[in-house]
C-alpha positions as CSV (number, residue, x, y, z in Angstrom):
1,X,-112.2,149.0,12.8
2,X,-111.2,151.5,9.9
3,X,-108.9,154.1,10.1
4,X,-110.4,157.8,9.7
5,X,-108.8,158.9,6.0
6,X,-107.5,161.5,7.3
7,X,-105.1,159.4,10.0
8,X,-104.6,156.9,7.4
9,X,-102.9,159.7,5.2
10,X,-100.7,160.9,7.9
11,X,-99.4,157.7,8.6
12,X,-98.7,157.0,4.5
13,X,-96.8,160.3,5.2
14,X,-95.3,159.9,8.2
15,X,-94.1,156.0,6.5
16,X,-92.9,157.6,3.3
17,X,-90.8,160.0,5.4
18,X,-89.1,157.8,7.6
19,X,-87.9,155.8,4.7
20,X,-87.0,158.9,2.6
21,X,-84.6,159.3,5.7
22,X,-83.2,156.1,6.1
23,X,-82.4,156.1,2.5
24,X,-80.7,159.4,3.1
25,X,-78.8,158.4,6.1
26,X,-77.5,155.2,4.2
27,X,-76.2,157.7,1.4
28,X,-74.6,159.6,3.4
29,X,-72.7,157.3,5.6
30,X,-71.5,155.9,2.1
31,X,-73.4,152.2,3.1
32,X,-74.6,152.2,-0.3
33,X,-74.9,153.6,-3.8
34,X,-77.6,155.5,-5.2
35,X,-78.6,152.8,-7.6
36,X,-78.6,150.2,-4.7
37,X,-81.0,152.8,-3.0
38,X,-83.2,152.9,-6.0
39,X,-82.8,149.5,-6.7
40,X,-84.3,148.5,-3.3
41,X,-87.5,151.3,-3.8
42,X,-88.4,150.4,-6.9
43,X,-88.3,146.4,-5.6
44,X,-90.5,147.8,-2.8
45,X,-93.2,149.5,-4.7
46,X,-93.1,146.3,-6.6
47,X,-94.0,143.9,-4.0
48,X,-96.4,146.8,-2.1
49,X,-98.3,147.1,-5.3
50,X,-98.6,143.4,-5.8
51,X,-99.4,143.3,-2.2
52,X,-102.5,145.5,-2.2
53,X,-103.8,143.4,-5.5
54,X,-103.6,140.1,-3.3
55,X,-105.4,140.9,-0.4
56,X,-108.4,142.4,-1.0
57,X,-109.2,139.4,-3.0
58,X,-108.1,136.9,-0.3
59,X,-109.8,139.1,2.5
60,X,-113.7,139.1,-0.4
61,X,-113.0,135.1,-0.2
62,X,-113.9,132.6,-3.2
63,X,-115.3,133.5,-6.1
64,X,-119.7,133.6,-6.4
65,X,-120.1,129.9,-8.4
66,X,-117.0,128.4,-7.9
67,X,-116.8,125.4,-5.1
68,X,-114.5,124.9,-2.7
69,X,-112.3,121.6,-3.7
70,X,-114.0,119.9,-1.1
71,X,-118.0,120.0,-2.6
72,X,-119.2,117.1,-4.0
């Protein structure tokens, strides 16, 4: 079952803060650097993004006119 959009946007939010505060927290207990903070955001939108291209396509299934390796 879907998620109404409006729920769906409040927990992106509610994600996005909680992260925005753990990054915080670890810059101000001096665990890391900024640029290790940034370093590990940007590698995250990375893998998100190529993420969200993936699965849709694996959730649709194979492509129209293209056999499994198995048909003979």
């Amino acid at each position: 079952s879907e998620l109404p959009d409006a729920a769906r946007n409040v927990g992106g939010v509610a994600l996005v803060l909680f992260a925005i505060a753990i990054c915080w927290a670890r810059l101000a207990l001096g665990a890391h650097y900024f640029t290790d903070i940034l370093g590990g955001a940007l590698l995250a939108v990375a893998f998100i993004s190529a993420g969200l291209a993936i699965v849709p396509r694996a959730i649709a299934g194979p492509v129209a006119g293209r056999g499994s390796a198995t048909d003979e």
